[in-house]
VOFI-811863 format. One record per residue (C-alpha): x, y, z; residue in three letters. Coordinates in steps of 0.25 Angstrom, whole numbers, padded with zeros to 4 digits, always signed. Example, Ala and Ser with C-alpha at 12.3 -4.5 7.8 and 13.67 -1.06 7.14 Angstrom:
BEGIN
+0049-0018+0031ALA/+0055-0004+0029SER/
***
This chain:
BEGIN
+0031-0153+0006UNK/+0028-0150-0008UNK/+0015-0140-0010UNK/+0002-0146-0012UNK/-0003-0141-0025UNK/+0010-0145-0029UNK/+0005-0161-0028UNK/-0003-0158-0038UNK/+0008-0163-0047UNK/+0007-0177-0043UNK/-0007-0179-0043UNK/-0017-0182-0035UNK/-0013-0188-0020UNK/-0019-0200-0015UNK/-0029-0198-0004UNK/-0025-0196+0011UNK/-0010-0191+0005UNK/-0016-0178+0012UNK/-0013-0180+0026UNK/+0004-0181+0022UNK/+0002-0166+0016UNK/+0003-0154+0023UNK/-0006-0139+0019UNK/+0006-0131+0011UNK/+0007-0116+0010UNK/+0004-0110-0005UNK/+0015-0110-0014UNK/+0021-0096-0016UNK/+0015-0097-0031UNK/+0001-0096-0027UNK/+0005-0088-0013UNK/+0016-0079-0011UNK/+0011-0072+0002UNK/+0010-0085+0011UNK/+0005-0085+0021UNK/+0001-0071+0025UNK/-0003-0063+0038UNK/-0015-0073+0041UNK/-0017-0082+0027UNK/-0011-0094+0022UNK/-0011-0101+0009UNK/-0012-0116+0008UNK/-0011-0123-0005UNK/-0023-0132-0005UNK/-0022-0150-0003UNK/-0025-0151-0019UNK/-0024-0166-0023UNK/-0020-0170-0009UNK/-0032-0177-0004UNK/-0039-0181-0018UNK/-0034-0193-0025UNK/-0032-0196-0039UNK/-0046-0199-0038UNK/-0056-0190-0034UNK/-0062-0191-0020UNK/-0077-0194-0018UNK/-0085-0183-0013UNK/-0083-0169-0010UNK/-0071-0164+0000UNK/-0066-0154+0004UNK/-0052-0149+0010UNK/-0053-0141+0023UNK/-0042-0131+0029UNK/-0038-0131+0043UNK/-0029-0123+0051UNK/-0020-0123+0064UNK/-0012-0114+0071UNK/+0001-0121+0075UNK/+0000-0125+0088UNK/+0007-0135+0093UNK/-0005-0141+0101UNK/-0012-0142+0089UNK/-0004-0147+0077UNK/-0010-0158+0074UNK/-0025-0156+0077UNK/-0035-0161+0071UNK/-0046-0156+0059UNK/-0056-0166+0062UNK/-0064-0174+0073UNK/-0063-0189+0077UNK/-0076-0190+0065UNK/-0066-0186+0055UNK/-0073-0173+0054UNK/-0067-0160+0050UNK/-0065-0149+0060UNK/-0075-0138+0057UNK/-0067-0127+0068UNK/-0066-0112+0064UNK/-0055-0101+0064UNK/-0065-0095+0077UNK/-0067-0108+0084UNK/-0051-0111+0084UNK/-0044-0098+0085UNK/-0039-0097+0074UNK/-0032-0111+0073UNK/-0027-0111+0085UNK/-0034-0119+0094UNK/-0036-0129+0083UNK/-0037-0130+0068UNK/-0049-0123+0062UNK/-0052-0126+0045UNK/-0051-0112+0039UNK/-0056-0117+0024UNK/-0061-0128+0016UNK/-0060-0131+0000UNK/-0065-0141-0009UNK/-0055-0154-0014UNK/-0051-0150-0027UNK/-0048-0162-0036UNK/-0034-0161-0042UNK/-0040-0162-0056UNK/-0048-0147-0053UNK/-0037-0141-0050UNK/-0032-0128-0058UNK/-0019-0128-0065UNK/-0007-0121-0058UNK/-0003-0117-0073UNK/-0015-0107-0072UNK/-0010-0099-0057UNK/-0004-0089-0066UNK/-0018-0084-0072UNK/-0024-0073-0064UNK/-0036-0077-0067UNK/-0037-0090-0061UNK/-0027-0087-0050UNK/-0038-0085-0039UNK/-0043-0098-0045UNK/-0030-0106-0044UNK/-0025-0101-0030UNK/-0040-0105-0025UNK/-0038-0119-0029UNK/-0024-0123-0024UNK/-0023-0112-0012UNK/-0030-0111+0001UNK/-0028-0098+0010UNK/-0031-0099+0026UNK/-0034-0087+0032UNK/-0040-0081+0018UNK/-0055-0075+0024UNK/-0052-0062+0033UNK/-0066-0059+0035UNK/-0074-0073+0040UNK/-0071-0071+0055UNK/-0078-0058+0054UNK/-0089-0059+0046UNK/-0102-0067+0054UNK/-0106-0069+0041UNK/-0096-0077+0035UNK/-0099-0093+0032UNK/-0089-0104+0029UNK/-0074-0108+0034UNK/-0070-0095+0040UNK/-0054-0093+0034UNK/-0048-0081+0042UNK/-0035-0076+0042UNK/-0025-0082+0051UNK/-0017-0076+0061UNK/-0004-0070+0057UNK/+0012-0075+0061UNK/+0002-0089+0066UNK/+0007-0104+0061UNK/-0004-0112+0055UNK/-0006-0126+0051UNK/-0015-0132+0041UNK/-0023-0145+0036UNK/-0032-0148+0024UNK/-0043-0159+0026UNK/-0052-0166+0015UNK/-0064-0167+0020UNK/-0075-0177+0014UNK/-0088-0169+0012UNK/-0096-0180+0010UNK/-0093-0184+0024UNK/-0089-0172+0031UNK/-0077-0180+0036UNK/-0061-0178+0035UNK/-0055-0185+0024UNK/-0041-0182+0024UNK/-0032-0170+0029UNK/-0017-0165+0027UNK/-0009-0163+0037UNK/-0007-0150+0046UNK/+0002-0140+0040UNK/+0015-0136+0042UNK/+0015-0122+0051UNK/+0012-0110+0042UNK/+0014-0095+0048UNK/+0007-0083+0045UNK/+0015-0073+0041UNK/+0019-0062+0052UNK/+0014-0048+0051UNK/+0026-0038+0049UNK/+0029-0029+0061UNK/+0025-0013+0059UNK/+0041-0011+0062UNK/+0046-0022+0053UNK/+0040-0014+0042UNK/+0050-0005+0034UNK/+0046+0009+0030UNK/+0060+0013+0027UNK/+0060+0024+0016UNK/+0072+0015+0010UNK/+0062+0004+0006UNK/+0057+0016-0006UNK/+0062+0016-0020UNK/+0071+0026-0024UNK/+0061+0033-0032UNK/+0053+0034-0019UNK/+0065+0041-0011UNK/+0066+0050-0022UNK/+0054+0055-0025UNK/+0049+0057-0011UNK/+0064+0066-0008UNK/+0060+0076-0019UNK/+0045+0077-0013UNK/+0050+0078+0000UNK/+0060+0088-0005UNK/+0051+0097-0014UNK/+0044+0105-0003UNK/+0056+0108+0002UNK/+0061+0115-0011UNK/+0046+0122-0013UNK/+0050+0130+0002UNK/+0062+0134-0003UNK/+0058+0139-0017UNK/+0048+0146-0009UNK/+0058+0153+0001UNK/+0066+0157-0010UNK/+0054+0163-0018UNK/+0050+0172-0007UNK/+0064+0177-0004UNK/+0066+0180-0019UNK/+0053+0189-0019UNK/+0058+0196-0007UNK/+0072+0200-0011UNK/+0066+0203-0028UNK/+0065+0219-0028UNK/+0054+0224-0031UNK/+0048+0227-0045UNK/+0050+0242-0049UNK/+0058+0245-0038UNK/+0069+0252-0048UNK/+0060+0256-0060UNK/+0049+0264-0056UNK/+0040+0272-0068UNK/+0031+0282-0062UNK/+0020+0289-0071UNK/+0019+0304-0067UNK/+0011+0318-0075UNK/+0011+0308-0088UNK/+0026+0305-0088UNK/+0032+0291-0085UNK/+0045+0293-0078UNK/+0053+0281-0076UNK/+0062+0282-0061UNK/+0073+0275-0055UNK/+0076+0276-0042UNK/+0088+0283-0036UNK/+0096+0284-0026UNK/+0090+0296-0024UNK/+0079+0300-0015UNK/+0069+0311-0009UNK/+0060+0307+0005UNK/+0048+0312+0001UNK/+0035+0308+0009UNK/+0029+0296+0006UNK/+0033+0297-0008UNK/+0022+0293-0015UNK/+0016+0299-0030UNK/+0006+0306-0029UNK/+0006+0312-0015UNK/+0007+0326-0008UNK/+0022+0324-0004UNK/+0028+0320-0015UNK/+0037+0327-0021UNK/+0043+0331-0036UNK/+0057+0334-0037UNK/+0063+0345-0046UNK/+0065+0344-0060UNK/+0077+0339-0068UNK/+0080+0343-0082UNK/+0069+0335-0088UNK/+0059+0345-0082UNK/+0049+0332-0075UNK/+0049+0332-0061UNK/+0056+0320-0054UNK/+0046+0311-0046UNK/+0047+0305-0035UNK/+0047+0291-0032UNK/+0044+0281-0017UNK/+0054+0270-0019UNK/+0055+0265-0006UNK/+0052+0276+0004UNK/+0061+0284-0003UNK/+0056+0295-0015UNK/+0067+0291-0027UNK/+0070+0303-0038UNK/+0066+0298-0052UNK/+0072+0303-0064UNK/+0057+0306-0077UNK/+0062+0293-0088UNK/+0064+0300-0100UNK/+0053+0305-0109UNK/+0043+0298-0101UNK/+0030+0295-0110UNK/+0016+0303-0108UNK/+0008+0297-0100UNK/
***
């Protein structure tokens, strides 16, 4: 079965042809997604009910919709007085205890409509999708809102089979003028499973990969830098432990430790118990040092400045 718009090549169909046609999905031109969780899109029955002539009065095109059920695939839109059904979305469940008309549009004379050369311009896109596309299950708020007015279009149910008809309706009269037939069945698509859903890492670029292994990494390299700092602080001798310059009655004497030692007190400068040792040749008394618990002899540096 060719598309519908796609009729519009051949011109304008005699009236009555409609009820030989069945509603199509959109082409994947103007819908790529289709259907969805709870939408359809239909393309719209252009130059399927008018003639080459234009029809006398004011009519519209109603939408209705069925589930597939096998008790009801071939039920009826209108009463024995050729009057369309008026049913809603609430009073049917849905579609499910019979068909329910989810929208209605005005019959667009093939002359009016807009050029497919033009679907391509962003700024009539809207425009151009609106004239040759019908979506069911497009209004996700009229079935909440108590003030909402008009044909309510709510979304359908998902992984549900649905059929479809269009039906001119005279408006002058308020009666059925002709009508398609009921679609072929069309599924909603099926919600993904939470386990079908792949999180594995694998799925990431390469960059990705990369770049997350060094982040991950980096703190573990800042510990050890650190580690490693405090060990070197511990095991570095300390400053002056092998050059120590005392300044002493005016003279500055340069010491270096020796092996040498005298116990002597607490061995601090200064005090009561320390003690000078006998002099050498150079006539200056040696002094004593505290290095480590132990008083280290110390040779005067030669001629030591004034203080």
């Amino acid at each position: 079965m060719p598309p519908l718009w796609a009729l519009l090549a051949l011109g304008c169909l005699p009236l009555g042809v409609g009820v030989n046609l069945q509603p199509q999905l959109a082409s994947v031109t103007f819908a790529t997604n289709n259907p969805t969780l709870t939408t359809v899109a239909l393309e719209k029955p252009l130059c399927v009910f008018d003639s080459s002539a234009a029809l006398d009065g004011t009519y519209e095109i109603y939408l209705y919709v069925l589930v597939d059920l096998a008790s009801s695939r071939n039920a009826s839109v209108q009463d024995g007085s050729m009057i369309p059904l008026s049913s809603t979305f609430q009073q049917t469940e849905g579609g499910r205890t019979g068909p329910y008309k989810a929208t209605a549009f005005d019959l667009t004379p093939c002359s009016d409509l807009p050029s497919l050369d033009a679907v391509g311009d962003v700024a009539r896109a809207s425009e151009i999708l609106n004239a040759y596309l019908v979506r069911v299950g497009a209004n996700g708020t009229c079935l909440s809102d108590p003030n909402f007015q008009g044909l309510c279009n709510p979304p359908l149910s998902a992984a549900t089979e649905y059929r479809f008809k269009y039906v001119l309706v005279n408006m002058s009269t308020g009666l059925v003028q002709d009508q398609t037939l009921w679609s072929d069945p069309i599924c909603t698509s099926r919600p993904t499973p939470y386990a079908a859903i792949d999180t594995w890492p694998g799925r990431r670029s390469g960059g990705m990969i990369v770049v997350t292994s060094i982040l991950g990494s980096l703190p573990f390299f800042l510990l050890i830098a650190f580690a490693g700092a405090i060990v070197l602080s511990l095991l570095k001798p300390s400053p002056g432990s092998h050059l120590h310059l005392f300044i002493l009655s005016g003279h500055s004497l340069l010491c270096m430790p020796k092996t040498t030692s005298v116990k002597a007190g607490h061995g601090q400068l200064g005090q009561g118990n320390d003690t000078r040792l006998p002099d050498h040749a150079g006539g200056r008394p040696r002094v004593p040092g505290d290095l480590g618990g132990c008083i280290h002899v110390c040779e005067p540096g030669a001629n030591a400045g004034q203080g």
